[in-house]
N, C-alpha and C positions, 0 to 999 in steps of 0.2 A: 429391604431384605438383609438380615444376617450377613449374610455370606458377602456382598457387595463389596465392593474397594471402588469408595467413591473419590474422584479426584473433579478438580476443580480447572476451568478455563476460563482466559480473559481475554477478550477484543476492547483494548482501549482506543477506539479510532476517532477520526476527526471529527465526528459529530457525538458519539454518544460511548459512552462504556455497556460492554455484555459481558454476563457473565452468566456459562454454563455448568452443570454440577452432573457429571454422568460417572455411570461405572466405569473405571477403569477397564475391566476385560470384556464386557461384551459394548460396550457403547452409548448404553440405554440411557436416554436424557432421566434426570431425576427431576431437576427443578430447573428453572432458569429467571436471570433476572435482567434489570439496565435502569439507566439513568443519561440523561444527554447533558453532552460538553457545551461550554459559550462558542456562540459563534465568532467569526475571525481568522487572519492568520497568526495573530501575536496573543496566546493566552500563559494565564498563570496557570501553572504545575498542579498548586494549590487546586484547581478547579477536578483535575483528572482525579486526587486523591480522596477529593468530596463524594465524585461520580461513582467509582470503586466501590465507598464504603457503601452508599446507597444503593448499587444494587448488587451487593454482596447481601444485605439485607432483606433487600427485595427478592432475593434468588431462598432465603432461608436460613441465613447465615452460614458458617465454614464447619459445623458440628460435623463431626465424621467424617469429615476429607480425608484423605491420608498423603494429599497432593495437591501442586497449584501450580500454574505456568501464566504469562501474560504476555500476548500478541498485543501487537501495537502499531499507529502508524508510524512510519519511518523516517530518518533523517532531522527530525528538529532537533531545536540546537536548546539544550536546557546548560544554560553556563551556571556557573557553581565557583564558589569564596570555597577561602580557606578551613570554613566552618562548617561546608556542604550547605550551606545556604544559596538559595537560586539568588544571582545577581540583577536579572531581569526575566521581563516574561518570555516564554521560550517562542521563538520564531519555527513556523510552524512548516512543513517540505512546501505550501503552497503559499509558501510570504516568496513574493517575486524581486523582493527588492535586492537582492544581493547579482543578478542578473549579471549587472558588468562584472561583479569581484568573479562571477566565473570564468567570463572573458579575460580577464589578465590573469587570471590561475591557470588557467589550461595554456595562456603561453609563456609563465614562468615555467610549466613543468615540461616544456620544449613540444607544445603546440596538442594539438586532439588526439595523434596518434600515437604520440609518446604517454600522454596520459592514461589514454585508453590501457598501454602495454604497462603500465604502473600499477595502476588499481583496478582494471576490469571497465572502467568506462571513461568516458569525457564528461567533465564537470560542468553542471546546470545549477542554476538556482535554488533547486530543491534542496541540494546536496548539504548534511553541518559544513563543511568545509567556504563555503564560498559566506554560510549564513558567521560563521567566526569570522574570516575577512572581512565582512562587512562591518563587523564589531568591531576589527580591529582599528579601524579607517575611520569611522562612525562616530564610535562614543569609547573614545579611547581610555575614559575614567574607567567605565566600564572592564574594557579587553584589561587593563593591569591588574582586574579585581581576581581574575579568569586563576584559578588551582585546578578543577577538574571540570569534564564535559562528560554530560550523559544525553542519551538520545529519550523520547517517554518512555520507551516499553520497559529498559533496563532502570530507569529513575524508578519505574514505580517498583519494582521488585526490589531495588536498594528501598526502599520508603517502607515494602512490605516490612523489613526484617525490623525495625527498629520501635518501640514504643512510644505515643506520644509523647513528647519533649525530650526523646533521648537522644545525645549527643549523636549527629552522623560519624557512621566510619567510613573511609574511602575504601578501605581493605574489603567490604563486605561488596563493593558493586561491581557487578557481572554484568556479564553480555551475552550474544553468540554469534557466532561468524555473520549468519544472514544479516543482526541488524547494523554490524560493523561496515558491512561490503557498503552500505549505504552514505558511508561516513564524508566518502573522497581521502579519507588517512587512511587505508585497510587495504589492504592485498589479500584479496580473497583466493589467488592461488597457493601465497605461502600461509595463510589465517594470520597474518602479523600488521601490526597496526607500522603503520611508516610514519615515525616519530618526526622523520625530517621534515616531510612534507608538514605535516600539524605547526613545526616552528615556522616554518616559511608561511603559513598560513596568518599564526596569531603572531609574527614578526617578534616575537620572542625565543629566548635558551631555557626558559623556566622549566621545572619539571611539571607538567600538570598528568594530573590524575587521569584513567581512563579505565573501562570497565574492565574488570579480567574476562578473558574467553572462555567458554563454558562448553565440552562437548556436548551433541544433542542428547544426548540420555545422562548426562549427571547434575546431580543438584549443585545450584550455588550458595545456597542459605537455607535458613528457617527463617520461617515467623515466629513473635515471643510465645505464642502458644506450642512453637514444634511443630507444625506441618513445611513439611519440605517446600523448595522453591526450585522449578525446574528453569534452562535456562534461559525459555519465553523464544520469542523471534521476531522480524519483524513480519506487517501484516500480513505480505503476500506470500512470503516461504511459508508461515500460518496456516495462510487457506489452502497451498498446495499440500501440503500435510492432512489440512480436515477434509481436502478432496479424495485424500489417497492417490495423487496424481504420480505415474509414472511415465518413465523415459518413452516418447511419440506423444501424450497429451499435451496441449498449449492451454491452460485455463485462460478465460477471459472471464475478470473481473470487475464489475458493474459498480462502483462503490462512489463515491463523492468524485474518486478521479478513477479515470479508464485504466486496466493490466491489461499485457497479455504478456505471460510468461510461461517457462517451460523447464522440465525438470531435467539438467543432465547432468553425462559424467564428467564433463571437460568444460575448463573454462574456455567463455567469450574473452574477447577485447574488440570491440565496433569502434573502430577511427570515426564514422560519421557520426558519432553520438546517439543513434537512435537506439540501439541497445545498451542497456547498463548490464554489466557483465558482474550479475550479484550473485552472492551463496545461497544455498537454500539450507533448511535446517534440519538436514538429516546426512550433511559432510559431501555431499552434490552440489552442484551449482544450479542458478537460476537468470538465465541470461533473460531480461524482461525489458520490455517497452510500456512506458507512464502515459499517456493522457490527462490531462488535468480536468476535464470536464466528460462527466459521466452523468450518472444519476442527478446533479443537476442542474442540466438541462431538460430534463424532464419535470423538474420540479418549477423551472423557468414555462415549460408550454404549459402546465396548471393556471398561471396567474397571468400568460398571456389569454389563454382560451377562455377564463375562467370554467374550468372542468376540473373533475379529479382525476388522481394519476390511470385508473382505470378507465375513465372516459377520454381520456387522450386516446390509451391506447387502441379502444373499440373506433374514436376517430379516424386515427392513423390507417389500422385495417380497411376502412372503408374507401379512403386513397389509392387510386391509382400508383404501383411502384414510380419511384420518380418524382412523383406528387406535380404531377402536371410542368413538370423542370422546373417546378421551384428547390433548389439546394441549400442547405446551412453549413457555415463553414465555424463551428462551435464553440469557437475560444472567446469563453464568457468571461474567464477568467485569466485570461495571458493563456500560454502552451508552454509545454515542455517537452513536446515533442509533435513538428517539429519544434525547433525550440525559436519561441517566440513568443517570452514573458509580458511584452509592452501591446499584444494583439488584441483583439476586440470579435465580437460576433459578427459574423453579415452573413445577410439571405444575399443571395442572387437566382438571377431569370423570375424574379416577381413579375408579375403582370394580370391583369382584371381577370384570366381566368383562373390560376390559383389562388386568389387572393383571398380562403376560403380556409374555416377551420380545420376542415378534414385533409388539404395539404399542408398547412402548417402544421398540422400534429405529425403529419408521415413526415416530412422535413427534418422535424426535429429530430425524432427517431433516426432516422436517415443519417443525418449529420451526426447521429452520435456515435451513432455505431462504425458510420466510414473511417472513422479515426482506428479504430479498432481493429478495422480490415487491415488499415498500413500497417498496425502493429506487426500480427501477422505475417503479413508480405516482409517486412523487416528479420523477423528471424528465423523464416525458410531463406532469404539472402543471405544468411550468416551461417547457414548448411543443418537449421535445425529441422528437424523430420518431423512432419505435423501430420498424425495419424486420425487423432480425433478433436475434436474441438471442444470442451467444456466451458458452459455459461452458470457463471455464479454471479451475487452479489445483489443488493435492494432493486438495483431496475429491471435483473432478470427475473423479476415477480411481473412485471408488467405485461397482461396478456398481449401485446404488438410486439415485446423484442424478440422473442423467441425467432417468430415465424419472419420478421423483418430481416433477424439476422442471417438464418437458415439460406435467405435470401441472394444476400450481399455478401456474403463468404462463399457462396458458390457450392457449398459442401452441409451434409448434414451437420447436425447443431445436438450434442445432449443436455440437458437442461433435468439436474439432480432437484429432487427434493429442494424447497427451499431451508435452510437455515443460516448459524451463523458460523460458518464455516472458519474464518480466523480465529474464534472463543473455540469451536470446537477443533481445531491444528492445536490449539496451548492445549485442552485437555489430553490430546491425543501424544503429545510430546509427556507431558506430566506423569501418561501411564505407561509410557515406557522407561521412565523413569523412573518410576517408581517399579512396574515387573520385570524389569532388566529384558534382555534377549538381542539378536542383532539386529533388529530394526522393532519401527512402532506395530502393538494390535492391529489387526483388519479388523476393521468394523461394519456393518451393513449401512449402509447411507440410504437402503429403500427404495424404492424405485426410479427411477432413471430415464425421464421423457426422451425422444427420439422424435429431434422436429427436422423435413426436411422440406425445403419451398422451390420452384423455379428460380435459377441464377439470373440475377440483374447486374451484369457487367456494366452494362450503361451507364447506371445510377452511380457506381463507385465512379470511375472515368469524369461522370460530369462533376463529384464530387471533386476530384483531384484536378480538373481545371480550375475552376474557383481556385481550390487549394496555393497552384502555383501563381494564379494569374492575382491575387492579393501579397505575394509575398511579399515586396519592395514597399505597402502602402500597408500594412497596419501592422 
């Protein structure tokens, strides 16, 4: 249509790039595309750049945009020469190897509660921060190459602006608060990057580059054709954005790793670590708890059960809650909360009678989502108001989580339309950016399922024994 102001959004997350193309004023999807990323925790940049182009392509190409924004995941460390050339492949928030450099980070910076009151959280492996100490330490050829750090979301919007083979400028690369808070250098109370920490980190006085800040409604750039560049964010402020999520929502986020976050006015700072005390992208905070294993483990019960992700979940339902006490205690991949990078998975209370597909599919479920309940319970401890509950992301497609969860959170569960809700937070930033006013469009998001199940306290409880009674052994 004529009349249209179409602007353009991007989910470059860890497994694939999206990209949607809506009107900016009413919402309306136009086109949409994707392309999937290498798997790993350590990829080239190069890869995300390919991903983009192809489904920017795939989506229609950029004709008649008049906007662009790009949500991304958070915290990888993309290091950068003096040349804006990547030094190495970027370590990606769920490479665990930097583990202990968080351990001596957080007691250089006078131990977890003084960190916390520094930057908003206690330093994990996830964090750029601990992934540069490990550079530093590591591959020290490496750390002296180090001029500037970019995180993905803002590398690729620096990458948007420039033409192939044109020289990089440091001067052109942005950021914005939320994907800074991620850093471990960023004080998201003052929006100012803490320089000192970054030296103490990369053991150096150099001056190195880092993105400029970008309020949520102003552009940072163009691309060589002229469509503006809004200033992106990272993933989860994204999808709180394409949620429309406000102050009493906690979204819980289904994605390769578990969220649960919440929109407010005041910063966190959690001494225990299990809150990261992050910005969100509309100049609010987002105090949020990570899980590293989400969607998949579901992808793991597929090729246990050999079933598809929909026959799990028809499985799982047909499971007694509890799954006969068989429980999964889900760190496929190390944790990050709690934090416990060197962890492994284990069932426990096996025995002849669940030993039985349709308790391991509810197990798994089970175990995925218990993570997700501590989330939760973590930041109503931290005095945040949990009104409603919202379930997004690729496993709340799964017909069992809904009504599992509905469960195990004890409270009803809304479960939006499926889409891609971080692609659609960039577009949604994009078109506020571009029709100015004091905050982003409302958009219709469509209907709004409302799942509510009988509370299984139980099942959390026996979750959380395992939970503790592994601590010391994996």
């Amino acid at each position: 249509m004529a009349n249209q102001k179409l602007i353009a959004g991007v989910d470059s997350s860890t497994q694939s790039c999206k990209v949607v193309i809506r009107d900016g004023v009413t919402g309306e999807l136009v086109r949409e595309g994707r392309a999937t990323h290498p798997d790993g925790t350590e990829v080239n940049p190069a890869h995300w750049v390919s991903a983009l182009d192809t489904a920017i392509s795939a989506a229609g190409g950029l004709d008649g945009v008049e906007a662009i924004s790009i949500g991304g995941q958070q915290h990888g460390m993309v290091a950068l020469d003096a040349q804006g050339k990547v030094i190495r492949d970027a370590l990606l928030w769920n490479d665990t190897r930097s583990a202990d450099a968080a351990t001596v980070l957080n007691k250089e910076l006078g131990g977890n509660a003084e960190t916390a009151k520094q930057i908003g959280s206690v330093l994990v492996a996830s964090f750029t921060a601990t992934k540069l100490r490990w550079l530093a330490d590591s591959e020290k050829d490496n750390a002296a190459k180090v001029a500037g750090v970019a995180l993905p979301h803002d590398w690729l919007s620096w990458q948007l602006q420039h033409s192939k083979g044109e020289a990089l400028d440091f001067g052109k690369l942005f950021s914005d608060r939320s994907e800074a808070s991620g850093t471990g250098y960023f004080d998201p109370t003052t929006s100012q990057y803490r320089r000192d920490i970054l030296a103490k980190v990369l053991r150096t006085d150099r001056e190195i580059y880092l993105p400029k800040i970008i309020s949520p409604a102003q552009f940072g750039g163009t691309t060589p054709s002229g469509i503006p560049i809004a200033p992106g964010a990272g993933d989860n402020a994204a999808a709180a954005l394409g949620i429309q999520a406000q102050a009493g929502d906690v979204v819980v986020s289904l994605g390769t790793s578990g969220t649960a976050f919440a929109v407010s006015e005041t910063p966190t700072h959690d001494a225990s670590g299990q809150v990261a005390g992050f910005a969100d992208a509309t100049g609010r905070f987002l105090p949020l708890v990570c899980t590293l294993n989400a969607a998949r483990i579901l992808d793991a019960a597929t090729r246990i059960l050999g079933k598809t992700h929909d026959e799990v979940g028809a499985l799982a339902l047909t499971a007694k809650p509890g799954a006969n006490g068989l429980s999964l205690l889900p760190y496929f991949e190390g944790e990050r909360t709690p934090n416990r990078p060197h962890a492994t998975g284990v069932f426990g209370g096996m025995n002849l009678n669940n030993s039985n597909a349709a308790d391991i599919a509810r197990a798994m479920v089970e175990g995925m989502l218990c993570g997700l309940v501590d989330a939760v319970d973590a930041l109503e401890k931290l005095g945040v108001n949990v009104k409603r509950i919202i379930l997004i992301g690729g496993a709340a497609k799964n017909p069992a989580v809904s009504q599992i969860a509905a469960a195990l959170f004890g409270r009803e569960v809304l479960v939006p339309p499926a889409g891609e809700y971080v692609a659609n937070g960039a577009a949604r930033q994009a078109a506020w950016a571009l029709l100015g006013g004091d905050s982003a469009p409302i958009w219709d998001l469509g209907k709004i399922e409302k799942v509510s199940a009988i509370a299984t306290p139980d099942v959390v409880e026996r979750y959380r024994t395992l939970r503790d009674r592994t601590e010391n052994w994996i």
